[in-house]
C-alpha positions in Angstrom: 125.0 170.4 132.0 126.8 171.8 134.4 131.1 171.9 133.5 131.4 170.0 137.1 129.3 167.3 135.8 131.0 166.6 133.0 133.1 163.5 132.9 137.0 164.7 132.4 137.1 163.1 129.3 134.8 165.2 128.3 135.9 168.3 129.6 139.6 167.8 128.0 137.9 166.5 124.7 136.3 169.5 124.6 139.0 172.2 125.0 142.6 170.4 125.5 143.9 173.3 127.1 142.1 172.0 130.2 144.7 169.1 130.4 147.4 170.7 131.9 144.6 171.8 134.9 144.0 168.0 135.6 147.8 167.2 135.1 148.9 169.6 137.9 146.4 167.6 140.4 147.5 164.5 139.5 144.1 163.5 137.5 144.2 161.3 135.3 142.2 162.5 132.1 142.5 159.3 129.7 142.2 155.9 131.0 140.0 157.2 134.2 138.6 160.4 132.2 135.2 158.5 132.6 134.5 159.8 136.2 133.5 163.6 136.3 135.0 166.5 137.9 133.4 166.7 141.2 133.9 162.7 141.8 137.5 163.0 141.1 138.0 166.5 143.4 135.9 164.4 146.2 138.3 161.4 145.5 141.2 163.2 145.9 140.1 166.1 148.7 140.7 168.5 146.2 138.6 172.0 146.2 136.3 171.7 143.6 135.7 175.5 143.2 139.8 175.9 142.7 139.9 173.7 140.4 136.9 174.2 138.2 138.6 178.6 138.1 141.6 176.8 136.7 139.9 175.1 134.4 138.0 178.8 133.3 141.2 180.1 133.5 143.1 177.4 131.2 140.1 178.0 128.6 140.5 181.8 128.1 144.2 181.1 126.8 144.7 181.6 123.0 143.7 178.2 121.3 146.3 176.6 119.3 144.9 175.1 115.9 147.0 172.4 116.5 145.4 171.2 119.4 141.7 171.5 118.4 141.7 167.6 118.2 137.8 166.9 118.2 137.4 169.3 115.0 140.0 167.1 113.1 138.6 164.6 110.2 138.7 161.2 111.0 141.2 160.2 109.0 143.4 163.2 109.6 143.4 162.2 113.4 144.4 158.6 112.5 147.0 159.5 110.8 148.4 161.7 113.4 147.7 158.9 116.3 150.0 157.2 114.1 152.4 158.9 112.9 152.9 161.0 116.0 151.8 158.2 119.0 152.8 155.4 117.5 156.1 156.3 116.2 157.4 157.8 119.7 156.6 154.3 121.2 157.8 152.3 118.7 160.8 154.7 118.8 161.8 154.8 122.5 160.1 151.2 124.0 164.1 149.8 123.2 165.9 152.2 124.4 163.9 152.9 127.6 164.2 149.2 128.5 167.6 148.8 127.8 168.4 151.7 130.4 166.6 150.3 133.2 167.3 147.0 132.8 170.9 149.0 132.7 170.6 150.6 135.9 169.0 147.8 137.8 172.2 145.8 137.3 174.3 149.4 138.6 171.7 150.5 141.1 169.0 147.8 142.1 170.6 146.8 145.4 170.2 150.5 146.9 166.7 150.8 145.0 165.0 147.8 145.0 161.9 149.1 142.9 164.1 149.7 140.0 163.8 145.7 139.1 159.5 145.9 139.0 159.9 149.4 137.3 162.1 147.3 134.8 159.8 144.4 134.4 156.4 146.8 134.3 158.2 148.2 131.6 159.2 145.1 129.8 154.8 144.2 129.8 154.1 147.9 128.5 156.3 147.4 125.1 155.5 143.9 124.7 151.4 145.1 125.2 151.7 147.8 123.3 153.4 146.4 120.2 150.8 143.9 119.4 148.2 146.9 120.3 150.0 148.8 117.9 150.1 146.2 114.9 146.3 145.6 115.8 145.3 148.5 115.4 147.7 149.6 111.9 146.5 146.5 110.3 143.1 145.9 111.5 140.9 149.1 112.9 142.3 152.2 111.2 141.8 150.8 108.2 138.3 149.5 108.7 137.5 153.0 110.5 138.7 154.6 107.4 137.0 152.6 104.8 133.6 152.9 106.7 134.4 156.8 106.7 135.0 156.9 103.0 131.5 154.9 102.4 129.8 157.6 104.8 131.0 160.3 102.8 130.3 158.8 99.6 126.9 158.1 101.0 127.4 154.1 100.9 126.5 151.8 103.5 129.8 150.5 105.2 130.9 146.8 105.1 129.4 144.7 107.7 132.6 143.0 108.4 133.8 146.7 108.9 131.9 147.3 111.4 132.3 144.0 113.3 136.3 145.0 113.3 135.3 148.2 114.7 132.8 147.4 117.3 134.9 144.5 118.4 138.3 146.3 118.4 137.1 149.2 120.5 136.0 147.2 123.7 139.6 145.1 123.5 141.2 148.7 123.3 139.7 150.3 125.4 140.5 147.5 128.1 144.1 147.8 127.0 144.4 150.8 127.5 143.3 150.3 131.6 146.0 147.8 131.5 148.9 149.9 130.4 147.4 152.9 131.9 148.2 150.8 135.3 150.8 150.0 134.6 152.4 153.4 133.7 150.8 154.8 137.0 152.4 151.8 139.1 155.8 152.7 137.4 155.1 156.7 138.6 154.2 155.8 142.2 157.3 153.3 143.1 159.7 155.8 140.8 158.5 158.5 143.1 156.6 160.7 140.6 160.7 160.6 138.7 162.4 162.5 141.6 166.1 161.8 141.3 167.9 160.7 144.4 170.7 161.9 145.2 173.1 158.6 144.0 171.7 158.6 140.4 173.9 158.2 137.7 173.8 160.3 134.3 171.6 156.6 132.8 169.4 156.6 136.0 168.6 160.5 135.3 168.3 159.7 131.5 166.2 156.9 132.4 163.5 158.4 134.9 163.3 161.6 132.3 162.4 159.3 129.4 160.1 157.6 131.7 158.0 160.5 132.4 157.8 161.5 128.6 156.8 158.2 128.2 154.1 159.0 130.7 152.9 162.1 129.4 152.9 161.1 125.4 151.0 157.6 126.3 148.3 159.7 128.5 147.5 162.4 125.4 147.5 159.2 122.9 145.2 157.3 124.8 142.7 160.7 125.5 143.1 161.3 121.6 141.2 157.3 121.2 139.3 157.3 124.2 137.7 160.4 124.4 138.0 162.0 121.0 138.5 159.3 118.0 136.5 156.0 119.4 133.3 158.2 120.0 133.9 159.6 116.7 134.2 156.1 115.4 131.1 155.2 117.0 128.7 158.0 115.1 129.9 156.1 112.0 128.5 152.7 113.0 124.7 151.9 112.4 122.5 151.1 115.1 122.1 146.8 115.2 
């Protein structure tokens, strides 16, 4: 298949060093990596022959192990979705929210968006800690028992796979929501340009909100793209 007629997910599943390539034009590679190269450059008037010598380019760069996601055991990946992903959220969803509800209250009459940047970011954290808790409680651990069985050559527990199967189509749809979300949050914050009456909490604030940003859009590549098709090979045909 032709590298232009791969979807994006697959491209940055694949190599990750291709990420930053679809970062710089503003492509999203997780939530909407389902569309492939030459739709999004035709989307987004972008020259596909550019692009796809970037993307070359971005590959001939010395791999870091680290970042060779796909060749990771199941369980290995988990585990750093968790305690990598899921600890920066569960980390920074507070304090993030606490400094623009902060600077809404200092600032929101000169920058009305600040208030729906506020409350956009309220839904993320409340979304994404029972996405978490789902997903710690009820999926890893059915992904990883099914796993063990494989290796031990077992068949996997029905009610396993029923977890699994189920899970992944609620995720995946959550993932759309808050990927959204995140995006709405970019557009009205002006891709996080400071203006020129920001205080040192407003600068704080839109800087956090772009890591934000860019952690949420590897985690949700590292389940869309790389773990749930994993996942998948592990579940019997019905």
């Amino acid at each position: 298949m032709k590298e232009t007629e791969k979807t994006i997910g697959e491209i940055v599943a694949e190599d990750y060093r291709t990420a930053k390539v679809f970062q710089k034009y503003g492509i999203d590679f997780c939530c909407g990596g389902g569309v492939t190269v030459s739709s999004a450059c035709l989307e987004k008037g972008i020259n596909l022959t550019l692009l796809s010598e970037e993307i070359e380019t971005a590959k001939s760069e010395s791999v870091e192990p680290s970042q060779n996601y796909s060749a990771w055991e199941l369980s290995f990946l988990i585990d750093y979705i968790v305690n990598v992903h899921h600890s920066f959220i569960k980390e920074n969803t507070g304090q993030i929210a606490g400094y623009a509800h902060k600077i809404v209250g200092v600032h929101g009459s000169n920058h009305p968006e600040l208030a729906e940047i506020a409350s956009l970011f309220d839904t993320i954290s409340a979304d994404l800690s029972s996405h978490l808790k789902e997903e710690e409680n009820d999926f890893f651990p059915a992904v990883k028992r099914v796993d063990s069985k494989r290796k031990a050559t077992e068949p996997p527990d029905r009610e396993d796979i029923k977890t699994i199967k189920k899970s992944m189509d609620k995720f995946i749809e959550e993932h759309e929501a808050v990927g959204d979300a995140i995006h709405r949050i970019h557009l009205l914050a002006k891709g996080y340009e400071i203006p020129s009456d920001a205080c040192n909490t407003y600068t704080v604030t839109y800087r956090k909100l772009q890591e934000f940003e860019d952690d949420l859009h590897k985690h949700v590549h590292l389940e869309n793209n790389i773990l749930f098709p994993k996942v998948l090979h592990l579940c019997p045909p019905e």
